[in-house]
N, C-alpha and C positions, 0 to 999 in steps of 0.2 A: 705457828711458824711465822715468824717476820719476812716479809719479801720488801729487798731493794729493788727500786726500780735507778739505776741511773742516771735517767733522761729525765724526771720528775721527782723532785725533791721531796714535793707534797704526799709523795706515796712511799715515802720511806718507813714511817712510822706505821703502817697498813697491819693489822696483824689477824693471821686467818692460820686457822689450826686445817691442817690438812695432811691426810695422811695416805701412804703413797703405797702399794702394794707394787711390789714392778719383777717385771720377768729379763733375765740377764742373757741373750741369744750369745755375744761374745763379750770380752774383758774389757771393750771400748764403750757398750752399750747398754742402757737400761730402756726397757718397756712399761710405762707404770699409768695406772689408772688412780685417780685421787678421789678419796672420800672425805666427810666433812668431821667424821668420827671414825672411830675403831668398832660402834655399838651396831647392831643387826639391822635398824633401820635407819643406818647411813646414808647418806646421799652421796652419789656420783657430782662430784665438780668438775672434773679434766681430765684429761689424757696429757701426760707428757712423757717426751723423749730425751732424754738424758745421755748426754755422750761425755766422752775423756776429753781433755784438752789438748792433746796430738791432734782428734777429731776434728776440735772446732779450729785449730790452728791452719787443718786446709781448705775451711770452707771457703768457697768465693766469697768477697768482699759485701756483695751485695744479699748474700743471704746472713751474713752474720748478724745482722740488722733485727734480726726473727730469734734470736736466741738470747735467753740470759744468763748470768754466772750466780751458781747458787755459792759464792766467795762468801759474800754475808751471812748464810744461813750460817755456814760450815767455821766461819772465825768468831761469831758472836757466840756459839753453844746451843742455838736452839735448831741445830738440825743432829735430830737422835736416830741414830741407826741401829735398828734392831739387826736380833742376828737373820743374815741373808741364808736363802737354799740355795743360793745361786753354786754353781759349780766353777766359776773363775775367778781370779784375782779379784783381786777388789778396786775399786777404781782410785786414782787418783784425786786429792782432796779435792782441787777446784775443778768444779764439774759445769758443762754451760746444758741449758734444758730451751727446749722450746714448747709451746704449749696449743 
């Protein structure tokens, strides 16, 4: 998976395959634990939280600073969603995560 950063150009090209297993509590919210593979002796890399963009639209200003927009995953093609068990909607495409 490609991760933009922003704020750093140099980290735009970064490329780390990680894959995301997440538990959906409502239609605004994802819970996800990140491994380095899908293989049985995967490594834990992260925990991140994944919210809708209504979400992050009312975070205070000063915490939005802590989140990023996975826009680039989701417009370049290399963010693949398998199928979810989740029980709600599905979220809207640009989604911001913090880690």
């Amino acid at each position: 998976m490609a991760v933009e950063h922003e704020s750093d150009t140099a980290l735009c090209w970064l490329q780390v395959e990680a894959h995301h297993f997440c538990a959906c509590p409502n239609e605004d919210v994802r819970q996800c634990v990140i491994y380095d593979s899908d293989k049985p002796n995967a490594r834990l890399i992260g925990l991140e939280y994944i919210i809708s963009s209504k979400l992050f639209e009312g975070l205070p200003e000063e915490e939005k600073i802590y989140w990023h927009s996975h826009k680039y995953e989701v417009q370049s093609g290399t963010l693949q969603v398998c199928e979810t068990t989740c029980n709600t909607a599905p979220m809207p495409a640009v989604e911001f995560a913090v880690v």
